[in-house]
C-alpha positions as CSV (number, residue, x, y, z in Angstrom):
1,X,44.6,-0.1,-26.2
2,X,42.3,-0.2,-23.2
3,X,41.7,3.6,-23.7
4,X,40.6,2.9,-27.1
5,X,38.3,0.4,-25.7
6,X,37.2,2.1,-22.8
7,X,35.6,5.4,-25.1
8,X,34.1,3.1,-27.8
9,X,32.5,1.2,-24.3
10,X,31.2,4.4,-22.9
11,X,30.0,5.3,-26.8
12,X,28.2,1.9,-26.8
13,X,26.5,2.2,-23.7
14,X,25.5,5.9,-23.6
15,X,23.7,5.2,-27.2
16,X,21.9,2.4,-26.2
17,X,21.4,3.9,-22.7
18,X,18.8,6.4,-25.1
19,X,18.4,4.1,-28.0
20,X,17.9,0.3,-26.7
21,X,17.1,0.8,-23.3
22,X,12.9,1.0,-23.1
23,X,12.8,-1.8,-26.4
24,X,11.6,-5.3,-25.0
25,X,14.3,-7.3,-25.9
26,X,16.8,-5.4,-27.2
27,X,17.7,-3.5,-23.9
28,X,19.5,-6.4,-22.7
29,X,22.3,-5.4,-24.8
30,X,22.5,-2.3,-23.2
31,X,23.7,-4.2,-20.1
32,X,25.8,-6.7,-22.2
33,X,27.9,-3.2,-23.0
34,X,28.1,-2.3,-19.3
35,X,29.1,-5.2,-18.3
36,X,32.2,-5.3,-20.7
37,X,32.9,-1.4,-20.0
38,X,33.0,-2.8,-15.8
39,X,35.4,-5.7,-17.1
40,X,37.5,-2.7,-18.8
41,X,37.6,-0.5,-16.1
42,X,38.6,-3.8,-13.5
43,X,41.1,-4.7,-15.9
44,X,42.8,-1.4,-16.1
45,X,42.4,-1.4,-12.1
46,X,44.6,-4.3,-12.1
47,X,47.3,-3.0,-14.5
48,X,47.2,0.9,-13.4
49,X,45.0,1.5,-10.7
50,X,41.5,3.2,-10.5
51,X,41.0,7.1,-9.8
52,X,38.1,8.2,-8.0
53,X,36.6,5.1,-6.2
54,X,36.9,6.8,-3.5
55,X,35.3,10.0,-4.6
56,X,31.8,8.6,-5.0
57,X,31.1,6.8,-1.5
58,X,27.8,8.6,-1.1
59,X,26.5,7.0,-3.9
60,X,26.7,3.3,-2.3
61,X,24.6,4.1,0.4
62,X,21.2,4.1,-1.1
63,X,22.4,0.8,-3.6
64,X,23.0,-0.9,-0.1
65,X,19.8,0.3,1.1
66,X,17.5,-0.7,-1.9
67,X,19.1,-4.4,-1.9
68,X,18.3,-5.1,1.8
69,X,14.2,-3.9,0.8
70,X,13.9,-6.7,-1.0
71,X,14.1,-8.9,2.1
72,X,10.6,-7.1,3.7
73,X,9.4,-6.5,0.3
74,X,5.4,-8.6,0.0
75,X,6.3,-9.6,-3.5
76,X,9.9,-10.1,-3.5
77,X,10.4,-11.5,-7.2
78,X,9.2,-8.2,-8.4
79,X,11.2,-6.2,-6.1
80,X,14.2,-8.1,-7.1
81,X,13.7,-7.3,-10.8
82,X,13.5,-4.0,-10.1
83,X,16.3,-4.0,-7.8
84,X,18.5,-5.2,-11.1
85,X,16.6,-2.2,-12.9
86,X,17.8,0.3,-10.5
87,X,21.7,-1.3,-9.7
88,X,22.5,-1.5,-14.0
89,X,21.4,2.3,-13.9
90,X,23.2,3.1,-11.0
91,X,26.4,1.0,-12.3
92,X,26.2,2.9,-15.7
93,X,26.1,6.1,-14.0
94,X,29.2,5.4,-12.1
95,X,31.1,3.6,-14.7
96,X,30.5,6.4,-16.7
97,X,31.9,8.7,-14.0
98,X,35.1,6.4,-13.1
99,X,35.8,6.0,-17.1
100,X,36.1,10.6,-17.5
101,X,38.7,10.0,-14.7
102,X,40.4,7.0,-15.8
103,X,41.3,8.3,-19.5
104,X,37.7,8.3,-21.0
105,X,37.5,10.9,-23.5
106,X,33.9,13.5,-22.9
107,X,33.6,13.1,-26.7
108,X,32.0,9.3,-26.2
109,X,29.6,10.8,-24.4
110,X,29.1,14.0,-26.9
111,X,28.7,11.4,-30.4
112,X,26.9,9.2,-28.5
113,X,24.1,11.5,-27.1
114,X,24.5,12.7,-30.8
115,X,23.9,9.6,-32.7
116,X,21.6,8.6,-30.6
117,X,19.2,12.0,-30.8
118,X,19.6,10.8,-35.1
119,X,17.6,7.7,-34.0
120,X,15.4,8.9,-31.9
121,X,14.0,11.6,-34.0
122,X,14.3,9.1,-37.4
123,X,12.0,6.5,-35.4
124,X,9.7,9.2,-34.5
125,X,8.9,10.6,-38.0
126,X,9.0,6.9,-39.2
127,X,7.9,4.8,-37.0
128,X,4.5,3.8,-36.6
129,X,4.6,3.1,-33.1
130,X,2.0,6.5,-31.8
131,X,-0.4,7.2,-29.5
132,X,-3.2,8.8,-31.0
133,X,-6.0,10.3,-28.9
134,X,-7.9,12.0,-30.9
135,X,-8.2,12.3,-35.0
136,X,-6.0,15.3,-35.6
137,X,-3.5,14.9,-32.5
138,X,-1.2,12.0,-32.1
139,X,1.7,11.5,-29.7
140,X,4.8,10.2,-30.9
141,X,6.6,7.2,-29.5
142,X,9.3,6.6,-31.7
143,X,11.4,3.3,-30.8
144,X,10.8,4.0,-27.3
145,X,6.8,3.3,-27.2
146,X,7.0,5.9,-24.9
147,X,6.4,9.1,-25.6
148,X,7.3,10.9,-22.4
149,X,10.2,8.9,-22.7
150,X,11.2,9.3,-26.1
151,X,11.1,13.6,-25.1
152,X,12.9,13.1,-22.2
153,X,16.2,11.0,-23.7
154,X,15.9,14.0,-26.6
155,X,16.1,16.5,-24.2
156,X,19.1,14.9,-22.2
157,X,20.8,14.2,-25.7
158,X,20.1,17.9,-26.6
159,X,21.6,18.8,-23.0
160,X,25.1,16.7,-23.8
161,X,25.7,17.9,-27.2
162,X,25.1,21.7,-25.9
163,X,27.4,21.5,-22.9
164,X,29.9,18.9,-23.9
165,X,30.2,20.0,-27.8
166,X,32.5,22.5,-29.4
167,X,30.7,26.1,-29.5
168,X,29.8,26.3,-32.6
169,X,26.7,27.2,-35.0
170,X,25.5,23.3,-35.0
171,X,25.9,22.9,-31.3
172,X,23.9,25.7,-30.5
173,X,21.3,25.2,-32.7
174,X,20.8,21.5,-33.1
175,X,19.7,21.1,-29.6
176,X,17.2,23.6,-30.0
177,X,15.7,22.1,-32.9
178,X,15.3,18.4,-31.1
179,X,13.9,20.2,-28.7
180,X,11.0,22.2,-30.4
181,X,10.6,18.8,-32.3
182,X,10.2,16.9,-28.7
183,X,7.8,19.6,-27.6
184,X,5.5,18.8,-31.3
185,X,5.9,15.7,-31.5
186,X,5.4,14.1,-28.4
187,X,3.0,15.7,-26.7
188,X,4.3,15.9,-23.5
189,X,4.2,18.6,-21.0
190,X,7.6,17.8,-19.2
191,X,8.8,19.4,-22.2
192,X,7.5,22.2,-22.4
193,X,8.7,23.5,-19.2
194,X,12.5,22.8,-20.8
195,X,11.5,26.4,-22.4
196,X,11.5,29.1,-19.8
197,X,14.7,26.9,-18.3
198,X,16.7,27.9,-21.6
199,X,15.3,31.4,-21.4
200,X,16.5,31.8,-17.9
201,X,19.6,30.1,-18.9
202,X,20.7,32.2,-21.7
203,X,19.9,35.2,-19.3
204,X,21.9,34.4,-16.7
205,X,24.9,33.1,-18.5
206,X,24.6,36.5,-20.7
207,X,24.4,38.8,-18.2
208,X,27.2,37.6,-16.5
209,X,29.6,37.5,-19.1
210,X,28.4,41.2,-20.6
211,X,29.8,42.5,-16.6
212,X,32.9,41.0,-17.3
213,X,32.8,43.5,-20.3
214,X,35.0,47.1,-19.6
215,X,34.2,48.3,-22.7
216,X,30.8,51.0,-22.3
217,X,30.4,50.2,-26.5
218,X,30.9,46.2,-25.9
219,X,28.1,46.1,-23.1
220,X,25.9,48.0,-25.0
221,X,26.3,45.8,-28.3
222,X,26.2,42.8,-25.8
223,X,22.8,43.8,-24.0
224,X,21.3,45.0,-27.7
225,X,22.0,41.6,-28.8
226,X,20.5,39.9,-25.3
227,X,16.8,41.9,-25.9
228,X,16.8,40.5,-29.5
229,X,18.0,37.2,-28.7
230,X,15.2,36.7,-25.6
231,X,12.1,37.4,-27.7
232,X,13.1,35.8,-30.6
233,X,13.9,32.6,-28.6
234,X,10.2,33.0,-26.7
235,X,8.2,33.8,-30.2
236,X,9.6,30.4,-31.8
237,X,9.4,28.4,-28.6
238,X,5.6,29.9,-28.1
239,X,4.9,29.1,-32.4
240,X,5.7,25.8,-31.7
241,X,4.1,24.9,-28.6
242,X,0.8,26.9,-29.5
243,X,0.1,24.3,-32.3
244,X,0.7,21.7,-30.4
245,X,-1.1,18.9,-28.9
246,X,1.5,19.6,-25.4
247,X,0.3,23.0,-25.5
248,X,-3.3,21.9,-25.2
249,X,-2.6,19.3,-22.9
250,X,-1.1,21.6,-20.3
251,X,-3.9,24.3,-20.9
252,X,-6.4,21.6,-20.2
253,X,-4.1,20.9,-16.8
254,X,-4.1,24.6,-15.2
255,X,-7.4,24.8,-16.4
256,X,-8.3,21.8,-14.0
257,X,-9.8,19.6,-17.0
258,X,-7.4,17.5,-17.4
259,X,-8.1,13.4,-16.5
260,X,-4.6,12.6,-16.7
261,X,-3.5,15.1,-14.2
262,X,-7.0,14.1,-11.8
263,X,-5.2,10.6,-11.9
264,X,-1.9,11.5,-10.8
265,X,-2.9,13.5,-8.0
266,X,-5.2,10.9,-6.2
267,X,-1.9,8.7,-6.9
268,X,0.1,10.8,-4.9
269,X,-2.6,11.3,-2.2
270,X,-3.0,7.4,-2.0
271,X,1.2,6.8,-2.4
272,X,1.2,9.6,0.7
273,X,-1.2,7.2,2.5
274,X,0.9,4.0,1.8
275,X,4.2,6.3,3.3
276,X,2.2,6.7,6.5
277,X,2.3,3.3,7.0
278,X,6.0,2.0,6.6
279,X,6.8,5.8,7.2
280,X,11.0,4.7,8.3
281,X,11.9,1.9,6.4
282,X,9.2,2.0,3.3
283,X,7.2,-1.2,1.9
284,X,10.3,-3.0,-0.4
285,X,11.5,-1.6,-3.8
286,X,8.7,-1.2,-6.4
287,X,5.9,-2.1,-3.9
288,X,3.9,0.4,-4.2
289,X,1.7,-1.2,-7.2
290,X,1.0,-3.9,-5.4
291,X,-0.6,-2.0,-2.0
292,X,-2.2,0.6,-4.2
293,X,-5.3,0.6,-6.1
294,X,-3.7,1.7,-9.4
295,X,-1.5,-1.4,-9.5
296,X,1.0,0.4,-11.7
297,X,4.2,2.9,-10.4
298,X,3.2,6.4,-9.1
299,X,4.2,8.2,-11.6
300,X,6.0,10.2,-9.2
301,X,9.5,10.1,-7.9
302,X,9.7,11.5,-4.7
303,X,6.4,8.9,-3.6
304,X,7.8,6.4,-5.4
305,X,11.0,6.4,-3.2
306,X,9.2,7.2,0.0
307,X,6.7,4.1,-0.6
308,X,9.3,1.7,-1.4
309,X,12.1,2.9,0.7
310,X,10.9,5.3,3.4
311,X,12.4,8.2,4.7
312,X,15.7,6.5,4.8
313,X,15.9,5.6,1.3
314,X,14.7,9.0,0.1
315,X,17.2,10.7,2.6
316,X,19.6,8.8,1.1
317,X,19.3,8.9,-3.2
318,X,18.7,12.8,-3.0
319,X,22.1,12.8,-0.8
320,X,23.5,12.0,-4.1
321,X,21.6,14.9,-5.9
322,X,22.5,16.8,-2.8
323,X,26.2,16.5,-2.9
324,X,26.8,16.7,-6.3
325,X,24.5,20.1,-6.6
326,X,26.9,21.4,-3.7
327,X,30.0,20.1,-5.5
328,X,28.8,22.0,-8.5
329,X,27.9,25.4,-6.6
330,X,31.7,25.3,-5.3
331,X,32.9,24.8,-9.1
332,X,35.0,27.2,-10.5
333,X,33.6,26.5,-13.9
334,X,31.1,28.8,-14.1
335,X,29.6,28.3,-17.4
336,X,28.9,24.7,-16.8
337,X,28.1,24.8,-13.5
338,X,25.1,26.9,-14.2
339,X,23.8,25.1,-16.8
340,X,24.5,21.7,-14.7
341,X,23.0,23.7,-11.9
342,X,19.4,24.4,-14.1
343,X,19.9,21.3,-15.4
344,X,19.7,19.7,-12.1
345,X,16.0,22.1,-10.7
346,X,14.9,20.8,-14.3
347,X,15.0,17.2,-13.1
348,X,13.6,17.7,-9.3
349,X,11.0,19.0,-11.1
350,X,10.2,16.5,-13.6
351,X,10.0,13.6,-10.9
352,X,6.8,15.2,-9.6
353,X,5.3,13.5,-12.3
354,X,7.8,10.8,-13.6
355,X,9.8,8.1,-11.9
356,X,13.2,8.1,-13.1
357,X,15.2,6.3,-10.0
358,X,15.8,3.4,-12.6
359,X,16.1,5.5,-15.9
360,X,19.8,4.8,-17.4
361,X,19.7,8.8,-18.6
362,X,19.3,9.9,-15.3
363,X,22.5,8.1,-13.2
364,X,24.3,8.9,-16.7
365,X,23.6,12.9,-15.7
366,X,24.7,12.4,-12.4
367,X,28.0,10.9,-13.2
368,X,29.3,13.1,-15.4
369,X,27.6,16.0,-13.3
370,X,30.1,14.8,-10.6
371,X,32.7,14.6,-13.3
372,X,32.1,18.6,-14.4
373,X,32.2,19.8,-10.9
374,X,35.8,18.1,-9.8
375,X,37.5,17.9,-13.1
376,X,36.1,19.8,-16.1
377,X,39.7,21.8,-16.8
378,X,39.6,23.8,-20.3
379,X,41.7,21.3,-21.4
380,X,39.5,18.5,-21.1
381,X,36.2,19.9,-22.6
382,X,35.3,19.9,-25.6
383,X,33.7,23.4,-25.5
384,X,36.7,25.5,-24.6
């Protein structure tokens, strides 16, 4: 029974996680469902015992850390709401983690990255939440409001339903599809570097398993098939983005025309500024609106972190990136621990221009990252 529970829990949350989370009250429930899949997990911790607490001690450090900058933190209230922010993504992430080892079943996680892709691309055709910035180009919001977020949660959903489905037809070509509809719809260019990722993806994981190959006939066939496949992939991907208003925004960036880009950059000149200044122990979580002109976030991870946490606090979240990219590197799941691997360069470089140390998606990817590199067996995934 608390198996059963526990995977319609982890469902629950990882759907609301991409569905619920960014809507102004509604993402409270979000956190109600956390909070009931932690009172499932400590109830089964009474009755059976709890695998892998132990496994994930580098992950308390920084949630230590960020609590005690709230106490030299100028505008404490604030830095105390954000502190909640950051621990219910962190908790979800783990919870998430503890549930694969403690008989949660990776297919909550595949139907619920799946349902939740449904809803994200319905809102975005029907809603009439946009952005519109000029008469013929529009950015999409969907039930997020947020268009960069709406493509980011389709791209992570894409990325679970790939890698945690069965390999089939629809698993390989849904995700591209949400996708390409992220990159057209959205406008954003954080999606459009997913793109050469794939290609480089499909390479690599290609190549590798046509040397496996003994057969002189099979490689040939195999490599035939990889030079069709690769420009096929790039003449779609390129259709789509050319018409779209992403495309043009990220022409107008390495062109140097772009305002939005102009903004960012003197963000991260003035968040370097603000560094130099608490350089070891930071200004307090989610202070760096407050001492800056922009009075907004920095739209940038790495300054975000520095500026609210110094160099100790950014030493110690990427350790978590850190040792769970070196976990995966020793995996001897190949297949999965490239893709995790790409998967991971993707998102160190999406936070030069996003801040995502309090984004539910993100701790979700890092547990069951964690979770792929100690205990993905062919047994236990759906893809094999």
């Amino acid at each position: 029974m608390l198996n059963y529970f526990l995977n319609i829990l982890v469902f629950l949350y990882v759907l609301f996680a991409f569905v619920l989370t960014p809507v102004p009250g509604l993402s409270t429930i979000t956190n109600i469902i956390l909070i009931l899949l932690l009172v499932n997990l400590a109830l089964r911790s009474f009755k059976l015992g709890l695998y892998g607490l132990n496994e994930i001690w580098f992950f308390f450090p920084i949630f230590c850390y960020m609590f005690a900058t709230i106490l030299w933190s100028t505008h404490q209230h604030s830095a105390l709401i954000s502190f909640i922010s950051f621990s219910t993504a962190y908790l979800g992430g783990i919870a998430v983690y503890i549930s694969l080892r403690n008989g949660g079943n990776i297919k909550s996680i595949y139907y619920g990255s799946l349902l939740a892709s449904f809803i994200l691309v319905y809102s975005a055709i029907t809603t009439d939440i946009i952005i519109t910035n000029t008469a013929t180009n529009f950015r999409a919001a969907g039930i997020s409001g947020n268009p960069n977020l709406m493509g980011l949660c389709l791209i992570t959903c894409a990325f679970f339903i790939y890698s945690l489905g069965k390999k089939h037809i629809f698993n390989n070509i849904y995700p591209i599809t949400i996708i390409l509809f992220a990159i057209y719809t959205t406008g954003s260019r954080k999606i459009i570097i997913v793109i050469p990722f794939i290609i480089i993806y499909i390479i690599l994981s290609k190549y590798k398993n046509i040397q496996y190959t003994k057969s002189m006939f099979l490689k040939l066939r195999k490599y035939t098939a990889l030079l069709i496949i690769i420009p096929l992939i790039s003449y779609i991907a390129i259709s789509v983005t050319e018409s779209s208003f992403a495309w043009e925004r990220m022409l107008k960036f390495i062109e140097g025309n772009d305002s939005s880009s102009s903004v960012r950059i003197a963000m991260i000149e003035e968040g370097i500024s603000l560094w130099k200044e608490a350089p070891i122990f930071g200004h307090g979580i989610n202070q760096y609106r407050y001492f800056s002109f922009w009075d907004t976030y920095s739209h940038n991870n790495y300054i975000e972190i520095m500026v609210s946490s110094g160099i100790i606090g950014f030493i110690l979240y990427y350790l978590v990136y850190f040792k769970i990219l070196k976990y995966l590197l020793k995996s001897k799941n190949n297949e999965h621990m490239l893709l995790y691997v790409l998967m991971f360069v993707l998102l160190l470089v999406w936070e030069f221009a996003l801040v995502s140390y309090q984004e539910k998606y993100v701790w979700i990817f890092l547990g069951i990252s964690f979770w792929i590199a100690h205990y993905s067996k062919s047994s236990l995934i759906l893809s094999k």
